[in-house]
Each structure stands twice: as structure tokens, then as C-alpha cells.
N, C-alpha and C positions, 0 to 999 in steps of 0.2 A: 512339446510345450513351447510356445512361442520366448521368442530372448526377452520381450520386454515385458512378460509376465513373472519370468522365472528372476527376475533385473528386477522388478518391485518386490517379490517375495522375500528377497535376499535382502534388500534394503529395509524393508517393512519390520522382517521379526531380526535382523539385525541390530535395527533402531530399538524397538522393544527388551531386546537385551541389554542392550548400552543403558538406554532409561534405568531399569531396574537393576540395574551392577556399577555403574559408573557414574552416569549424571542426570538429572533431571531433564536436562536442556536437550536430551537426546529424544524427551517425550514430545520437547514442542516441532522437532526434526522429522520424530515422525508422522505428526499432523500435516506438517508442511506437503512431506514426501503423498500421502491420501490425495490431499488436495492437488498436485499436478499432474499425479498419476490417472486420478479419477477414473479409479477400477472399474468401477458401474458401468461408466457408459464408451467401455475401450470395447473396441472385436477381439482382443485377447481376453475379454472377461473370463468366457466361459473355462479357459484354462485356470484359474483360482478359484479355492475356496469360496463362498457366498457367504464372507465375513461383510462385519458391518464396520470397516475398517477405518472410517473417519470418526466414529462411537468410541470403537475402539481406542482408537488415538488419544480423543479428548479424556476417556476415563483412565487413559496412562497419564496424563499431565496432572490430574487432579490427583491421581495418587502416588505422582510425585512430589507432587509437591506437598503432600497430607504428611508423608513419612517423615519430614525433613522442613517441616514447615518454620518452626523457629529460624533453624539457619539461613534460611533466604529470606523470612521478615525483615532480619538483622540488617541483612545488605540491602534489599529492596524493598521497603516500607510503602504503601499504598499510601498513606497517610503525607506525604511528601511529595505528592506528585498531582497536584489540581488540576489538569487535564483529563487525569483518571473522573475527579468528582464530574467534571461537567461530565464526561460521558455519561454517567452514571445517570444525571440528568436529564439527557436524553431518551435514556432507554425508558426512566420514570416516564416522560411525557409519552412516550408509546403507549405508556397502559393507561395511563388518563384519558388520551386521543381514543382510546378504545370507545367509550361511554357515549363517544356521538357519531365514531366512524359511520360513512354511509357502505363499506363491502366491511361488515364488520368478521364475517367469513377468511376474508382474505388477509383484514387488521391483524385475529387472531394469530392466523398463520405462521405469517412473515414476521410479527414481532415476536414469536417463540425462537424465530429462528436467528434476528438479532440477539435476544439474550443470550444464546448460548455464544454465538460472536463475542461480546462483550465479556462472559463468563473465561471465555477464551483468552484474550487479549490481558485480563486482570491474572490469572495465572501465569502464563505465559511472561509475564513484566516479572515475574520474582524470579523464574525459571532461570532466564537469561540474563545472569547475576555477573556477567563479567566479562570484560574487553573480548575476547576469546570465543565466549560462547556469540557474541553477537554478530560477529566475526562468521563465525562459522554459521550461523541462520542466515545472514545475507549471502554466503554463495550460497546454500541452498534455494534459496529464491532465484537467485542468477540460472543458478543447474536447472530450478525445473522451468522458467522460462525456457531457457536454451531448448530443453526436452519438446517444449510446445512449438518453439520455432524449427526445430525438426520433423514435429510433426505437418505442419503447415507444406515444409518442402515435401515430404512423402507423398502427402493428399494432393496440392495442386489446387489451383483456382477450380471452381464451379463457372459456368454459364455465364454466369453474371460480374464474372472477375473476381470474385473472393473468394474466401476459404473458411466454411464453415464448419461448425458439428466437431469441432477440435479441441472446445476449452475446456475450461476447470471446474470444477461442482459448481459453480454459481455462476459462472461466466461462459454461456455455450453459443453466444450470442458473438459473431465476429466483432464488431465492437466490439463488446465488452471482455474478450478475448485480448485484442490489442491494447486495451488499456491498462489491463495486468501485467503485460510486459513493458509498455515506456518506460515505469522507474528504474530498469533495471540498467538503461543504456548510463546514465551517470554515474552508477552504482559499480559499472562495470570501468570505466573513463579513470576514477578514482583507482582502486585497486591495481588497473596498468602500473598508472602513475606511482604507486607507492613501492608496489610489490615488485620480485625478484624476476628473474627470467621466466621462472616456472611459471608463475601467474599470469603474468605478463603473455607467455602462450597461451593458456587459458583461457585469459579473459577476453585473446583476440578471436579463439574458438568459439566462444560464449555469445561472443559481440556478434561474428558475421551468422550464426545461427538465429540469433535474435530477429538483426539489422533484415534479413530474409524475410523472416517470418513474417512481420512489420509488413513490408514490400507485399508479400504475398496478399496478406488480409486487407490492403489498401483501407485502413484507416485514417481519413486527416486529422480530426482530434488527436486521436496518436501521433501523429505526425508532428502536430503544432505542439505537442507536450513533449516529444524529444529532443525539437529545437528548441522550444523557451527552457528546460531543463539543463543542456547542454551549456547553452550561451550561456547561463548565471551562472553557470560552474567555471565556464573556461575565463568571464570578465573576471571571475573573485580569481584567477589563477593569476592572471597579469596583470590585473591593478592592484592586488590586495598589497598591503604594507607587509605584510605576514607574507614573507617567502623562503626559501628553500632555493638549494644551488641548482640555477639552471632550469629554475622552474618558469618563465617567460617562453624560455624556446624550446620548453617541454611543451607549453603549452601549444606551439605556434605547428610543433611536431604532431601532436594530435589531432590537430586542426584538418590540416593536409592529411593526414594517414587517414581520418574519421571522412574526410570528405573525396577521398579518392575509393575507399572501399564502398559508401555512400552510391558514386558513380558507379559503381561495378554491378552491383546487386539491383539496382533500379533497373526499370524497363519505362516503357513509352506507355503503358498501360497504367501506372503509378502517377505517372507525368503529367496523363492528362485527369487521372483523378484529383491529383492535386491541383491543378491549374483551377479547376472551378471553384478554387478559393474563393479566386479573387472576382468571381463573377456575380455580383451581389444580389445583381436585380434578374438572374434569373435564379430562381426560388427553386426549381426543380434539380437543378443540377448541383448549387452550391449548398444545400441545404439552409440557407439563409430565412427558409419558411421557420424553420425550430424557432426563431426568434418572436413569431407573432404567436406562438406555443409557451415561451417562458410571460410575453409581458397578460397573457388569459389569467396567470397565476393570481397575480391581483386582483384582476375582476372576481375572478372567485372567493378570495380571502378579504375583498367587502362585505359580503354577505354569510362569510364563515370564515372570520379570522383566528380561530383557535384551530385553523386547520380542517384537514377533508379526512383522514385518516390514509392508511395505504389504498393504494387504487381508486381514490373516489376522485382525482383528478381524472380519470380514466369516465368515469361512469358521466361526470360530468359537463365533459367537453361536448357532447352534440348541443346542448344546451346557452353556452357561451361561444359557440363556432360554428361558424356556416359550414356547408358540406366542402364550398370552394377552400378555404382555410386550412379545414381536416384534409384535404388532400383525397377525398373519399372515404374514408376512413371511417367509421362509426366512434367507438372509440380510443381516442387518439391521443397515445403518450406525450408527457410533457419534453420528452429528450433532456433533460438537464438533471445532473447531480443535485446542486443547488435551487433549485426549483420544485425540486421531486420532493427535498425536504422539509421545505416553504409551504408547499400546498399539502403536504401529509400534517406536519404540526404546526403550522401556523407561524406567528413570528415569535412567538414565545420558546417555544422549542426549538426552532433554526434559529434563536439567538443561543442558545445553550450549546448548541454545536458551533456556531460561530464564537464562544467567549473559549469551547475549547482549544478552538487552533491558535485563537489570540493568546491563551494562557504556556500554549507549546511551545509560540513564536518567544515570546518573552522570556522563558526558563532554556529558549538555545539560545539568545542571544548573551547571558548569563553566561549559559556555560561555555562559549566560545569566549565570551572575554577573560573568563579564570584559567583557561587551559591553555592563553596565550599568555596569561600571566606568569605561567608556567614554564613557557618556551616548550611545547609538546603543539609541534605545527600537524602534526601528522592528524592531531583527534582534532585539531579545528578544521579544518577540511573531510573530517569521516562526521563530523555533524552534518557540517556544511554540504556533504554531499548524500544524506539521509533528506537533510532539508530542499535540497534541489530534486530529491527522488518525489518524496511527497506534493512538491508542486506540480511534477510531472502528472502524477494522477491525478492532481484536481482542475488540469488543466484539460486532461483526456474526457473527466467527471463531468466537466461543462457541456458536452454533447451526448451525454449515454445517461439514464438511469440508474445510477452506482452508488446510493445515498446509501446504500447498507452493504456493500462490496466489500469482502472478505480482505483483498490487496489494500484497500484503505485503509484500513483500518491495522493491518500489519504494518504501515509505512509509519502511521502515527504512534506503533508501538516500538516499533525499532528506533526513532527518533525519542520517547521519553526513553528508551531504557538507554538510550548513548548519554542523556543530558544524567541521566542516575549515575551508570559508571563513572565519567570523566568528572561530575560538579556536584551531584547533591552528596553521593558518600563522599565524600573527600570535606566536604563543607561541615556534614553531619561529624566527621570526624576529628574536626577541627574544635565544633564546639565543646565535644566530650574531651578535649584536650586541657581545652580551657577550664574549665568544670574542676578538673584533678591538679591539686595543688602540689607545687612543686616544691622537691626536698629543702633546698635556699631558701622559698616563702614561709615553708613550715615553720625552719629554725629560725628564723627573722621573728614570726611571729612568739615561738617560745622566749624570745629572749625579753627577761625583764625591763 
């Protein structure tokens, strides 16, 4: 039996124990661990079982959370967390968008398959009921990135300089491969920073696995999501009023250690991927065409502004673009997160995901001001570097199709469940403080 067969097995019905004897949070561990593993489509498949192991997973988190549902209400109330409703929102406008979708085939499909996303994400949020557990979900994210940036190095570029046929149940797509892993480089930068030696080893393991992998799949989206990610993590290090000893020439430390391993792992094949950034006016090389693909969006949501549904951006680009435009292409993706959303449900529903992020931005910037209220530097910066992870992907999102991307949607949930831990329970429990009157008010009050 192959090791990384007999390596998920042991992790798989290991988690499944944990789940059902120990903790709930170990249900959503094992989702996580399906998803990077993504047994299906490994060359070690045929050594396991022909379980339906991502099924599996999600019907361990719901009946984890079923047995024990009171007690994680308690601590994580859905009801408390308005990011959750606008998703919710979202997902509604899917099945509305259904009623005029033009590939109403493919509408059907893919939005069965956000719901269970979303079904996912709203368990999973009571699941991960505490500092600890959430803790422990992000390095699993960290781990099975790393797993895939190992994988990338095993496999090797193709033909064409990248590394395909390597990702995760919904990202098999180099892009959208590399986009899965950006958040995790801040993610990782934090933890250095926080953590003890051990980690500290770890996560420099974690990191050059990654930082590889990256290199490998020559992503610049990725690229450009690890630098803007990076940089607003390391500004808020040195300018923020909120420090910690030592923390400027930690940061300056980073810097240098991040950009000399940076050098190590890059090649001239990266180099010159990347150079045609900057090359605007040629359309073939820099990808600078995707942009006469996002502003079609509009022309099309003139004449159907409640949206095209899923794929009917697809169906209807020969229409709105010349064949020189399409690039040859018959039909021709819109390349953009943001766009993909816009032309699926129109502006009414890409306002609903857009009032989501706004409503996430506002309940972190909350909960960073109370936990600094607190003098707990450590959970203002473990926001702060959820929130710089989640930039990252939607920085990667601006160039790939990822409007329904499984990592998205993880980032936007590990981000409400930090702003739960560190600021709504604590707030929630304040008020029911307030509530219960106190022995001196009582007597005060009996007294004639």
C-alpha cells in the first residue's frame, strides 16, 4: 500500500474517532483532511476503499453537531453573525437566478453544490467553538497546503512550465490550485511570529513547501496575492501602535529571511513569468486581454441585469465578442471571481455578497478594537492575519473563476468564527451580566 494512502487512512478514521469521542471540531478536521487529500483523483486511489469520503465527512459534522447541538448554539449563535445572513442571501438568489438561467442544466448543478458549501460553512461556524479549535483548523489548512506544495515538487512542471492535475476536489485547475494556497503564506508569517521553536520549525517547513509549490505552478495572481497579503501584514507589524517587544525588527527579520528563501526557490522560468506583468499592451503574454472579458460583463447585464445564471457568461460571449477578443475561443470565460458573480446574479445578488464582506470587515474591525481593549495583542493580529489571508484570495479570485471556491469561503469562515471567539461571546456575555442583578443592588433595593 502506498504511504500516502495508508497516511490518509490513518488520518481519516482517526479524525472520525476524535469526532465521535472527543470533539465535534475534529468532524470539520476531517473534511478539511478529504478535501487536500482528494482520494478520487490520487494514483494511490486504488489502494482504499471506494468510500465516499467527502459525504462521509460532511454527514460526521452534522451529526456532530446534531448530538450536541444546544451546547455549541450556546457559544456560537448563527443569529449573531450577519455575514452568515447575507450568505444566506446569496445562496437564495441562486435559486431565483434559476427561473431565467440560460444553461439552467448546469445552474442546477453547481448551485446544489454551493448549498452544501454553505450548509457546510454554517455548521462548521458552531463546530469551531473556541480559540483552540480554530487554531488547530488553520494548520490543517497550512498541513494540507504544504501536502499539495509537495505534491507540485514530486510531479514537476509540464511542457508548458506548470504543474497541473494536482489540486483539490474543486480546484484541479493550476490556477485555481495556487490560489488555494496564497492565504496560507500570512497565515504561516503569523504563527512564526507568535509561536515557540517548534512552530517556528514548522512553519518554516510548511512555508518553503508551499513558497515551492507556488514557483512551481507559476501563478501571478498568486503571486500578486502573496505580496499584497504579505505587505499589509508586515506594514500593520511596524507601524501599528499595538506592539509587542521587539516586534519592528521581528518584522525587518522576516523580511530578509522571507525574501532570501523567496530567492532560493525561484528560477528564471518564474522570473520571466512574472515580468510580463508588467507588459500591459501585450494582451497575449500579460493576460491584460481578461480585462476586455470583465468590462463584456456589463454589456451583458444591460440586457439581463438580474443576471445570466451559472455559465450563461460562457454561452454568451460569441455574441458580445469578436472571435479576435475571444482569443479564438468559442466560449470564453469571464476569468474573474468578481465578475463571474456579477454576471451569474446580476447586481442584486453580487450586492449581497459584497454587503457580506462589508458586514465581516466591520464586525473585525470591532473585534480588534475590544481585544486591544483588552491588551491581548496576540488575537489582534490572529484576526488581522485571517483578514490579510482572506485578501489574499480575493486578490488571487480577481483572475480565476472562484466565485464558489470551497478556500473562500473557509477564509470568510475562520475570520467570523475569530470575530465569535475573541468579541461577540465575550460581548454576549457581558450583557447577560448586566441582566443579573447584583447581591448590593438587591439589598439596596429591599431596603425601605
Amino acid at each position: 500500500m502506498s504511504k500516502f494512502a495508508l497516511l490518509f487512512l490513518m488520518f481519516f478514521f482517526g479524525g472520525v474517532i476524535a469526532a465521535l469521542t472527543y470533539s465535534g471540531v475534529a468532524a470539520f478536521v476531517v473534511y478539511q483532511i478529504v478535501y487536500f487529500f482528494n482520494p478520487d483523483n490520487r494514483w494511490w486511489a486504488s489502494n482504499i476503499p471506494g468510500l465516499r469520503y467527502s459525504m462521509i465527512g460532511a454527514l460526521l459534522m452534522l451529526y456532530a453537531l446534531a448530538i450536541r447541538y444546544k451546547h455549541y448554539s450556546q457559544l456560537s449563535p448563527w443569529k449573531d453573525m450577519p455575514p452568515l445572513k447575507w450568505l444566506v442571501a446569496v445562496l437564495v438568489m441562486y435559486y431565483v437566478t434559476y427561473t431565467w438561467a440560460l444553461d439552467p442544466a448546469s445552474h442546477q448543478r453547481f448551485t446544489f453544490e454551493f448549498l452544501k458549501l454553505v450548509v457546510i460553512v454554517f455548521v462548521a461556524y458552531k463546530l469551531i467553538h473556541s480559540e483552540q479549535a480554530l487554531k488547530v483548523c488553520l494548520w490543517v489548512y497550512i498541513l494540507g497546503c504544504a501536502y499539495i506544495g509537495y505534491i507540485a515538487r514530486s510531479t514537476g512542471r509540464n511542457s508548458a512550465g506548470r504543474v497541473e492535475g494536482i489540486g483539490m476536489v474543486d480546484s484541479l485547475d493550476a490556477n485555481d490550485t495556487a490560489a488555494a494556497l496564497a492565504p496560507a503564506g500570512v497565515l504561516l508569517l503569523y504563527f512564526a511570529w507568535v509561536g515557540d521553536k517548534k512552530i517556528r520549525i514548522l512553519a518554516v517547513i510548511c512555508g518553503a513547501l508551499i513558497a515551492n509549490g507556488l514557483v512551481l505552478i507559476n501563478s501571478r495572481g498568486s503571486f500578486l496575492a502573496c505580496v499584497v497579503s504579505l505587505a499589509i501584514f508586515i506594514l500593520f507589524m511596524v507601524f501599528s501602535r499595538y506592539q509587542r517587544k521587539g516586534q519592528r525588527w521581528t518584522a525587518v527579520f522576516m523580511v530578509v529571511f522571507g525574501l532570501s528563501g523567496a530567492l532560493y526557490v525561484t528560477d528564471d522560468q518564474f522570473w520571466e513569468r512574472m515580468g510580463t506583468l508588467k507588459e500591459i499592451e501585450d494582451q497575449e503574454t500579460s493576460g491584460s486581454s481578461r480585462m476586455a472579458f470583465w468590462w463584456t460583463t456589463f454589456d451583458m447585464l444591460e440586457d439581463n441585469p438580474m443576471g445570466l445564471g451559472i455559465n450563461g457568461y460562457n454561452l454568451l460571449a460569441p455574441q458580445y465578442m469578436d472571435e479576435q477578443t475571444r482569443g479564438g475561443v468559442e466560449f470564453r470565460s469571464v476569468h474573474s471571481m468578481w465578475f463571474q458573480g456579477l454576471s451569474e446574479l446580476g447586481y442584486l445578488g453580487f450586492g449581497f455578497f459584497c454587503c457580506m464582506l462589508g458586514s465581516l470587515y466591520l464586525l473585525a474591525r470591532k473585534a480588534k478594537k475590544f481585544v486591544i481593549e483588552k491588551g491581548d495583542s496576540d488575537a489582534y493580529f490572529q484576526i488581522l492575519a485571517i483578514e490579510c489571508a482572506l485578501i489574499a484570495y480575493l486578490v488571487a479570485g480577481t483572475f480565476v473563476n472562484r466565485f464558489r471556491a470551497e478556500i473562500l469561503y473557509w477564509m470568510i469562515l475562520f475570520l467570523a468564527v475569530a470575530i465569535n471567539v475573541y468579541y461577540l461571546r465575550h460581548r454576549a456575555e457581558s450583557k447577560r451580566e448586566s441582566l443579573v442583578p447584583s447581591p448590593q443592588r438587591t439589598a439596596r433595593e429591599r431596603m425601605p
